[in-house]
BAZANU-161641 format. One line per field, with one value per residue: residue number from 0; chain; x, y, z of N, C-alpha, C, CB in turn. Coordinates in nm, 4 decimals. Each point is the difference from the previous one (the first is absolute). Glycine has a CB too. Layout:
residues N
marro <- NUM; ...
dovex <- A; ...
n.u <- X; ...
n.v <- Y; ...
n.w <- Z; ...
ca.u <- X; ...
ca.v <- Y; ...
ca.w <- Z; ...
c.u <- X; ...
c.v <- Y; ...
c.w <- Z; ...
cb.u <- X; ...
cb.v <- Y; ...
cb.w <- Z; ...
//
This chain:
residues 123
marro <- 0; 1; 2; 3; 4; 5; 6; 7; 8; 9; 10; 11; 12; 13; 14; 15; 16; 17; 18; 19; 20; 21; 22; 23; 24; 25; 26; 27; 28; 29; 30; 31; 32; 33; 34; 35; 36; 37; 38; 39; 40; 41; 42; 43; 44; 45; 46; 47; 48; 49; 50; 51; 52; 53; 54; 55; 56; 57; 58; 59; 60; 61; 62; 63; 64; 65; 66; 67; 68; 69; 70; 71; 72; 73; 74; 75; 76; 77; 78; 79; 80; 81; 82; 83; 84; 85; 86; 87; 88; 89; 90; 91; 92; 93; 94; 95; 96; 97; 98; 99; 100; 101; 102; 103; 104; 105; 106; 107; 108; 109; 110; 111; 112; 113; 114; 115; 116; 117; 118; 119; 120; 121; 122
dovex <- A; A; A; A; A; A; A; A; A; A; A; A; A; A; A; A; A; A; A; A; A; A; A; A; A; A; A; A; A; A; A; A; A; A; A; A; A; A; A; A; A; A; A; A; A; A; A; A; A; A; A; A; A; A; A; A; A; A; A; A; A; A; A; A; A; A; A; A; A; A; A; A; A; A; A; A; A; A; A; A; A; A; A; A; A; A; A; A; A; A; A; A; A; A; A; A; A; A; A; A; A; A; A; A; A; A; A; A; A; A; A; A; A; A; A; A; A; A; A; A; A; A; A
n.u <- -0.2385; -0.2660; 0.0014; -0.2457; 0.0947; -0.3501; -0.0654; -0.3634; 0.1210; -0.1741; 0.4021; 0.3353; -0.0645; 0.1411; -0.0779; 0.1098; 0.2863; 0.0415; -0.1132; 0.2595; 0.1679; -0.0986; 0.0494; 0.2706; 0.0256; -0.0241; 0.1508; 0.2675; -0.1196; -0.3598; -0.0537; -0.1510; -0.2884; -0.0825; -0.2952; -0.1075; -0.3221; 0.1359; -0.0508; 0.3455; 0.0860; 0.1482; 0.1753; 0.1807; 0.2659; -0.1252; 0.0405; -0.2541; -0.4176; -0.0937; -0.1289; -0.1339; -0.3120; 0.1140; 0.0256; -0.0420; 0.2905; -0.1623; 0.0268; -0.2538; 0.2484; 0.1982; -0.0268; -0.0089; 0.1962; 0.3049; 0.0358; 0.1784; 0.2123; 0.2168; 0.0110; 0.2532; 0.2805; 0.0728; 0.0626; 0.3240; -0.2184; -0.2992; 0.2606; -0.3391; 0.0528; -0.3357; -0.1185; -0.1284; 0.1442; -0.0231; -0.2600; 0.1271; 0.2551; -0.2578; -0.1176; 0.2430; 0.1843; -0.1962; 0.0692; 0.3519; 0.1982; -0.0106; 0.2473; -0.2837; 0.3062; -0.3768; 0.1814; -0.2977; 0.0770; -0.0021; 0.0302; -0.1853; -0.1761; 0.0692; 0.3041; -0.2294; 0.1504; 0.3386; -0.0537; -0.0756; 0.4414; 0.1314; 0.0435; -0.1333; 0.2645; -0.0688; 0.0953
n.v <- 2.5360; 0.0431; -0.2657; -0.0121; -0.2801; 0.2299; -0.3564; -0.0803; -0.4123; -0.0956; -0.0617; 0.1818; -0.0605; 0.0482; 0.2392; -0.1116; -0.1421; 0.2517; 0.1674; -0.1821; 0.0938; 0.3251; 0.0869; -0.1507; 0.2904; 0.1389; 0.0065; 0.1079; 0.2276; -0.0168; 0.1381; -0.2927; 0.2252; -0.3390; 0.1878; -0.2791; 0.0635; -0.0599; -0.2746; 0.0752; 0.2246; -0.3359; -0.0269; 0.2503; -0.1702; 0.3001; 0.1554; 0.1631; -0.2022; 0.2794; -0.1990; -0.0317; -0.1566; -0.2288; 0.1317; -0.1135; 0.0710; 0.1884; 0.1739; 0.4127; -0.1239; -0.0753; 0.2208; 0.1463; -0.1999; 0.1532; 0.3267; 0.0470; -0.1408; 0.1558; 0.2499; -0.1226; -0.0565; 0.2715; -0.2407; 0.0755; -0.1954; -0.0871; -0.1696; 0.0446; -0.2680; -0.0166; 0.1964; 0.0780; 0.1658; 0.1952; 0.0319; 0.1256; 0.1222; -0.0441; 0.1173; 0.2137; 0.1588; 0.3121; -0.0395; -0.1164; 0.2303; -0.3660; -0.0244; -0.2317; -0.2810; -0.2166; -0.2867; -0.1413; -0.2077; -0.1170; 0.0959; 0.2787; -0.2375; 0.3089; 0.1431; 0.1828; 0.0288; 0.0332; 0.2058; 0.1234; -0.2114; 0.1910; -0.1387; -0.2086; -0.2483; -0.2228; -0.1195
n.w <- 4.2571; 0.2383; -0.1030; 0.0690; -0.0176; -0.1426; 0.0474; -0.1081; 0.0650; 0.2439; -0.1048; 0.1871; -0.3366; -0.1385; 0.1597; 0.3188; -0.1636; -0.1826; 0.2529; 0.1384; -0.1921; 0.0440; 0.2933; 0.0684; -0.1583; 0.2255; 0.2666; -0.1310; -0.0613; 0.1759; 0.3687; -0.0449; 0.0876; -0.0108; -0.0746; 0.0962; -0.0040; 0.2590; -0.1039; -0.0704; 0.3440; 0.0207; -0.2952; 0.0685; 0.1081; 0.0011; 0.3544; -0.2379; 0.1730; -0.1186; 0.0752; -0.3595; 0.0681; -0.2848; -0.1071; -0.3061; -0.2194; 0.1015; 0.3468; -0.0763; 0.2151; -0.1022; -0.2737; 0.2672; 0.1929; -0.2524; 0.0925; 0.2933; -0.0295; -0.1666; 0.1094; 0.2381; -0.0971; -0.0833; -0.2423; -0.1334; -0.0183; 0.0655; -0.1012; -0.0594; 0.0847; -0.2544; -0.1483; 0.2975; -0.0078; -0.3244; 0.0646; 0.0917; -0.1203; -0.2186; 0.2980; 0.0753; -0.2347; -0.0784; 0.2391; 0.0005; -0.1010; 0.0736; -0.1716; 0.0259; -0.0002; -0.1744; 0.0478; -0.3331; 0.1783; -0.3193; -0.3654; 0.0187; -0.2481; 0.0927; -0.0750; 0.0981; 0.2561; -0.1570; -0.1633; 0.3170; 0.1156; -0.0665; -0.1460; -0.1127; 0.2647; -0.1347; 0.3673
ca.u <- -0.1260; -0.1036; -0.0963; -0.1313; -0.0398; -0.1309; 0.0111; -0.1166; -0.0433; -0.0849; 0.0605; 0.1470; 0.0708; 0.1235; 0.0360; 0.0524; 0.1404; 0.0917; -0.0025; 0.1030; 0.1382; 0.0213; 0.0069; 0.1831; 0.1344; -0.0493; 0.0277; 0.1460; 0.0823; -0.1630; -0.0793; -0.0817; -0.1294; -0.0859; -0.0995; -0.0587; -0.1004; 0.0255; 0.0190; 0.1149; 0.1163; 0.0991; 0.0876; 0.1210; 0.0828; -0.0043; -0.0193; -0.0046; -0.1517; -0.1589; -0.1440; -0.1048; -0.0741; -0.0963; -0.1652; -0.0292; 0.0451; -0.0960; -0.0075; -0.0043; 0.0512; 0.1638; 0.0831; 0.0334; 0.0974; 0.1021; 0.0281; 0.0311; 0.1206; 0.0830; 0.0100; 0.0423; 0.1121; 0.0974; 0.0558; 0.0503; -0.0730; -0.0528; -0.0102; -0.1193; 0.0450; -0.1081; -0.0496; -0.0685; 0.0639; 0.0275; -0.1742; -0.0369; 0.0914; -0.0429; -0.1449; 0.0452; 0.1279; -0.0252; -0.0001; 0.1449; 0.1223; 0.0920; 0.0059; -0.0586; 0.0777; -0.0583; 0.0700; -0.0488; 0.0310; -0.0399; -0.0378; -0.1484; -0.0940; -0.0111; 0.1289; -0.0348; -0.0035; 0.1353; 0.0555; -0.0038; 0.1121; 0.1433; 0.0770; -0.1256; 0.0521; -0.0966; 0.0730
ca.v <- -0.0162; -0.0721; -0.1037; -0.0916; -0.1545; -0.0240; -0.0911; 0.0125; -0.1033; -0.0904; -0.1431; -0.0210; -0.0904; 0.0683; 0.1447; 0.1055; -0.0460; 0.1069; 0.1259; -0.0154; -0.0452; 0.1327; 0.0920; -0.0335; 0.0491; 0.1375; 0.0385; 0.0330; 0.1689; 0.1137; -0.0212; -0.0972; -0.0255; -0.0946; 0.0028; -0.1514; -0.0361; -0.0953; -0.1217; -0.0508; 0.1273; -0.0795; -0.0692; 0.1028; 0.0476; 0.1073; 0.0519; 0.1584; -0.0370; 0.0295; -0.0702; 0.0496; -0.0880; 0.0214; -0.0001; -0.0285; 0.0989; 0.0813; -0.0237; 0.1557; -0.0267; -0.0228; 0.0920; 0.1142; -0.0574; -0.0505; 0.1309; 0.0573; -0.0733; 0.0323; 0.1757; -0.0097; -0.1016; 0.0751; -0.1102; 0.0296; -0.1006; -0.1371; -0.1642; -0.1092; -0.1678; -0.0421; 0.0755; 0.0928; 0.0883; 0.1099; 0.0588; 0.1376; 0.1588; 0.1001; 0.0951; 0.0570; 0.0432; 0.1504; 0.1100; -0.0145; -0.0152; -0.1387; -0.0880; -0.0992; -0.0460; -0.1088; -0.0999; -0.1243; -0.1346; -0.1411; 0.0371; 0.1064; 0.0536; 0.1121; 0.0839; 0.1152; 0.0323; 0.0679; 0.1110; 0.1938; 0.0890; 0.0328; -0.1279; -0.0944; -0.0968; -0.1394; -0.0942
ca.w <- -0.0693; 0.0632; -0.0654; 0.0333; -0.1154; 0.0843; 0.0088; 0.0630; 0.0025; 0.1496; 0.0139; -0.0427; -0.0985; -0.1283; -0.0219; 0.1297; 0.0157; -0.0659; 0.0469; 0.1527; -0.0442; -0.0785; 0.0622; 0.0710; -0.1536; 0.0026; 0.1500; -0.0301; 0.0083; -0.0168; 0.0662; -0.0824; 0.0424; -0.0405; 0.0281; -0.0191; 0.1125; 0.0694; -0.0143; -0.0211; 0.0333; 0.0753; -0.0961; -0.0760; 0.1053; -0.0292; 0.1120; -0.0408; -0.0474; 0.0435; 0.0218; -0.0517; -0.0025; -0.1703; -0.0095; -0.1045; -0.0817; -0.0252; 0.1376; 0.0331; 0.1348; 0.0156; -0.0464; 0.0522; 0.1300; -0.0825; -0.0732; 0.1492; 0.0280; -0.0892; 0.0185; 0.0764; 0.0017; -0.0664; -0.0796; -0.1601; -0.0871; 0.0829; -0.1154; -0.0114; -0.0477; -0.1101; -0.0683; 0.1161; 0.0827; -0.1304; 0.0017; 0.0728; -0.0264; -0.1471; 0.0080; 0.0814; -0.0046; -0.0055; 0.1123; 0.0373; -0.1386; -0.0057; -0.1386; 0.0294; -0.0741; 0.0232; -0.0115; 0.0102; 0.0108; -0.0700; -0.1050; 0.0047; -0.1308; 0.0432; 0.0401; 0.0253; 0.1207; 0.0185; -0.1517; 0.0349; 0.0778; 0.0127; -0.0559; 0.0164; -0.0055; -0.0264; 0.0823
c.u <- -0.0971; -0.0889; -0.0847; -0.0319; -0.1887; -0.0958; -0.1675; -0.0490; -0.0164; 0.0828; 0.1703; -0.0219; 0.0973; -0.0043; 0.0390; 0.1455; 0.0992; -0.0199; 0.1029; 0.1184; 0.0346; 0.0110; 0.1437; 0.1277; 0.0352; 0.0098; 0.1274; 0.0587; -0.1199; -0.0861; -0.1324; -0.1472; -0.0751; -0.1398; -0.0809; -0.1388; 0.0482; -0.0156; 0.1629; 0.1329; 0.1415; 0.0984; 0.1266; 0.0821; 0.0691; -0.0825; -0.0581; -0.1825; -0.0991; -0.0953; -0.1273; -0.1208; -0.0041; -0.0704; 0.0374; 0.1204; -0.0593; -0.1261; -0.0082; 0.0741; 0.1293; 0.0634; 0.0586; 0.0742; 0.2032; 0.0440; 0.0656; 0.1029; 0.1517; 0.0500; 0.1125; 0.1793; 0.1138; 0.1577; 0.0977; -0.0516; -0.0755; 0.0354; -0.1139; 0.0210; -0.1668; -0.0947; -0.1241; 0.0428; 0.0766; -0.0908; 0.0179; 0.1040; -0.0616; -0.1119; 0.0226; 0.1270; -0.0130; 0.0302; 0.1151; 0.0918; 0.1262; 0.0605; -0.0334; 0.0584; -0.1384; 0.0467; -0.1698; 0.0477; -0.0773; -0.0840; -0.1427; -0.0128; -0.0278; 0.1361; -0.0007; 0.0422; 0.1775; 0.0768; -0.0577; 0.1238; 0.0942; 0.0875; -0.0509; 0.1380; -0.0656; 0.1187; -0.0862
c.v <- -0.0732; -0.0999; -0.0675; -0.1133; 0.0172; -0.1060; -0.0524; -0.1541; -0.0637; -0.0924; 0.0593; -0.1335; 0.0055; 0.1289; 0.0458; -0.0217; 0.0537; 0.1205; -0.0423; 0.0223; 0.1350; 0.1101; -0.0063; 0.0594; 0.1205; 0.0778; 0.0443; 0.1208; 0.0979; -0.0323; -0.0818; 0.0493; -0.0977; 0.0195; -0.1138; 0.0151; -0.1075; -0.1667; -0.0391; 0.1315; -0.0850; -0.0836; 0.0705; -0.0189; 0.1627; 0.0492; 0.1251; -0.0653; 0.0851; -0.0717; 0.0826; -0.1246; -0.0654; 0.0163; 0.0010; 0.1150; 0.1696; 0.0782; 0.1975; -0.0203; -0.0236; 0.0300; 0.1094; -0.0182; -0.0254; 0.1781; 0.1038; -0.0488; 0.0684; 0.1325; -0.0110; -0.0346; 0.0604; -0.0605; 0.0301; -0.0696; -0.1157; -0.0914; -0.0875; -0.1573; -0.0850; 0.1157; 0.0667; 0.1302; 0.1367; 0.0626; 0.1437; 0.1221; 0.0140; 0.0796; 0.1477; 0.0899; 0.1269; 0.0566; -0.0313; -0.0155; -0.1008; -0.0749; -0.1611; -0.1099; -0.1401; -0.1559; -0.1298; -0.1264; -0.1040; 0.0794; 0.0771; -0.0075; 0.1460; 0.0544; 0.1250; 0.0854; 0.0091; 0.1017; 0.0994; -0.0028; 0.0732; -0.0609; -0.1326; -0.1471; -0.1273; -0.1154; -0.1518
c.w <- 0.0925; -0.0693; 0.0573; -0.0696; 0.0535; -0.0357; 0.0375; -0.0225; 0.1436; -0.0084; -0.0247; -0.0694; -0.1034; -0.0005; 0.1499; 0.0253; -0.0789; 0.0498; 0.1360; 0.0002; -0.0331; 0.0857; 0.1021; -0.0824; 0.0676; 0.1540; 0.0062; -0.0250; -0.0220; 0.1577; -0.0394; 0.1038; -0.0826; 0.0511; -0.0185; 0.0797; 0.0779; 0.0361; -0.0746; 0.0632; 0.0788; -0.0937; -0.0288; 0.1100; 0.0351; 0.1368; -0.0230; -0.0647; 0.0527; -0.0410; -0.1114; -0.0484; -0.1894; -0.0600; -0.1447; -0.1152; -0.0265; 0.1474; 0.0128; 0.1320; 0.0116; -0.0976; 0.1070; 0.1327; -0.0803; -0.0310; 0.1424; 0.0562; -0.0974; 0.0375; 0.1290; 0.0221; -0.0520; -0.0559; -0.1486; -0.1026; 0.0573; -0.1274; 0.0550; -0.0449; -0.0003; -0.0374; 0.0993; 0.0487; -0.1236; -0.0411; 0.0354; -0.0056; -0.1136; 0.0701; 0.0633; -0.0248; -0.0810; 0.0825; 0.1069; -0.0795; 0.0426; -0.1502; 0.0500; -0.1202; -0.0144; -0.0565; -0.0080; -0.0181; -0.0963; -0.1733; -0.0049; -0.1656; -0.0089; 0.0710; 0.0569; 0.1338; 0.0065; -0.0877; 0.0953; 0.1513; -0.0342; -0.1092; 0.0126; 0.0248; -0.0127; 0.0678; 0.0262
cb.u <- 0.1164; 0.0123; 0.1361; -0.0846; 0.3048; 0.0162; 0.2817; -0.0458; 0.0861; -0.2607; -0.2438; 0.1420; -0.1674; -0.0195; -0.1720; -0.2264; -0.0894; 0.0053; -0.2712; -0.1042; -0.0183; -0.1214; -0.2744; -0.0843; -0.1050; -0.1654; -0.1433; -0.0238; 0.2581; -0.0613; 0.1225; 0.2155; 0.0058; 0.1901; 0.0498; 0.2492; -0.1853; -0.0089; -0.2897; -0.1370; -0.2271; -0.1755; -0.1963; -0.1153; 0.0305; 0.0307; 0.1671; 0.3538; 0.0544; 0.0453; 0.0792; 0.1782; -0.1319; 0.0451; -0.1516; -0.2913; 0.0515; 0.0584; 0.1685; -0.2403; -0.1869; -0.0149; -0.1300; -0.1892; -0.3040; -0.1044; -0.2380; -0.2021; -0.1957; -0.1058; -0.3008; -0.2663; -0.1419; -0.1399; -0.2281; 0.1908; 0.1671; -0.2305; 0.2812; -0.1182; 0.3059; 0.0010; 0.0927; -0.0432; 0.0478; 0.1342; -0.1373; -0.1249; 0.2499; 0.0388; -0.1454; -0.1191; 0.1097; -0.1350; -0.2663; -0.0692; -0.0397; -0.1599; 0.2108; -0.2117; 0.3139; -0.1620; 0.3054; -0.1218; 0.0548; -0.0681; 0.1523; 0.0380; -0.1191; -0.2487; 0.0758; -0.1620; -0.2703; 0.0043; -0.0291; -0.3644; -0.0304; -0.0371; 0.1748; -0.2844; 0.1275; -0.1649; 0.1159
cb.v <- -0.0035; 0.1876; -0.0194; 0.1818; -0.2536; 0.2240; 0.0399; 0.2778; 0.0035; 0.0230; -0.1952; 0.1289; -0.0466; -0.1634; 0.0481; -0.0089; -0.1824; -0.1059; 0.1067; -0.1483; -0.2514; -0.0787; 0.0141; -0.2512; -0.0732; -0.0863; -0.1566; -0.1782; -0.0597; -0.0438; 0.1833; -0.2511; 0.2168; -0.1424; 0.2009; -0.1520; 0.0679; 0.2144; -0.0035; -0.1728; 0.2293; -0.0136; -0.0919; 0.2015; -0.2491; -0.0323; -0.1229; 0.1489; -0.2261; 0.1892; -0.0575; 0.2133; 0.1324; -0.0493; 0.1398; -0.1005; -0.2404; -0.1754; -0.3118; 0.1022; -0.0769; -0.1582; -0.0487; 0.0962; -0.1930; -0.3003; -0.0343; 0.0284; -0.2400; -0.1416; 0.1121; -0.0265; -0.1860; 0.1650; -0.1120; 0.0459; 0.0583; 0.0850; -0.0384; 0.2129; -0.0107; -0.2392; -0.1379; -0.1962; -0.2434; -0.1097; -0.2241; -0.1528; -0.0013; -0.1792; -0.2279; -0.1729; -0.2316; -0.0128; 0.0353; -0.0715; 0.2790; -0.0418; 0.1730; 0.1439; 0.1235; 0.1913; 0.1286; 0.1263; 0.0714; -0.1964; -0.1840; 0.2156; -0.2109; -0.0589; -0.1020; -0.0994; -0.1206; -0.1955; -0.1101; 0.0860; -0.1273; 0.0148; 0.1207; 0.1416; 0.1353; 0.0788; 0.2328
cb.w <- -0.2265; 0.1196; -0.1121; 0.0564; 0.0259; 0.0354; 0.0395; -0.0380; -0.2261; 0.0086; -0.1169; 0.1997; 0.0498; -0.1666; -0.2202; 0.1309; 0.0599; -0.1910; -0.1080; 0.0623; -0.0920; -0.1819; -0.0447; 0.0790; -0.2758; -0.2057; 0.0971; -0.0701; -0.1263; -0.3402; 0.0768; -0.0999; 0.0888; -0.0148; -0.0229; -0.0059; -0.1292; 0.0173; -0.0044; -0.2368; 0.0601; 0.1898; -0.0973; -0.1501; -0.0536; -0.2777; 0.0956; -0.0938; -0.0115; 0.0053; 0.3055; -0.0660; 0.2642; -0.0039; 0.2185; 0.1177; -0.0844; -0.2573; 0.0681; -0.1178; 0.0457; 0.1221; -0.2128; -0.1219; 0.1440; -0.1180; -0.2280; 0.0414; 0.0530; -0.1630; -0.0723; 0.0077; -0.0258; 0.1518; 0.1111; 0.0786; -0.1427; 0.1870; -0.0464; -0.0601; 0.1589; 0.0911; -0.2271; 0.0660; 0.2261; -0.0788; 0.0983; 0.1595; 0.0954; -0.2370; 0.0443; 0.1029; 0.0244; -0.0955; -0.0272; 0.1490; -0.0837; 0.2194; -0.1331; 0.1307; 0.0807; 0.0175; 0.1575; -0.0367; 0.2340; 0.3148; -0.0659; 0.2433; 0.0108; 0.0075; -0.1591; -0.1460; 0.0921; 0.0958; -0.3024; -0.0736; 0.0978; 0.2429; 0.0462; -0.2124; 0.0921; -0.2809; 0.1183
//
């Protein structure tokens, strides 16, 4: 199985330190890919990083750069982790047949962005 965590925070902290732990799992019996920007790419220990800039949710551009990407990768599933990054695959996930797993960290008033995934987790 191919997988993508996709990771769009300027700070390692709680959520990137479970994506780390997570993708070290997953590495064991899948092909992981970590898509991050580069202020926090050097933290993972994860040797399967792609680079990408950030951007807004609502970003025509780095949707359509995200979207190009992904396609390319030819992925079984991306996992998302907060509600940004679930945002954007929703916006994007018509025009890629993926399954989209989303993991929210900590307590949310707004859930929306993870219900329209796959599967949803609350961590």
């Amino acid at each position: 199985m191919k997988i993508a965590h996709l990771v769009l925070s300027n700070v390692y902290a709680g959520i990137e330190q479970h994506v780390n732990e997570l993708i070290l799992e997953q590495q064991k019996e899948c092909e992981v890919i970590l898509i991050c920007n580069a202020e926090i790419e050097d933290k993972f220990d994860s040797s399967n990083i792609v680079i990408i800039k950030n951007f807004s949710r609502k970003s025509p551009l780095g949707l359509l750069k995200l979207f190009l990407l992904i396609k390319k990768m030819n992925l079984d599933l991306i996992h998302t982790h907060g509600s940004k990054t679930s945002s954007i695959i929703n916006s994007i996930r018509k025009l890629i047949n993926i399954k989209h797993v989303a993991t929210a960290h900590g307590i949310k008033k707004k859930t929306t962005p993870f219900l329209k995934a796959d599967n949803c987790t609350w961590y």
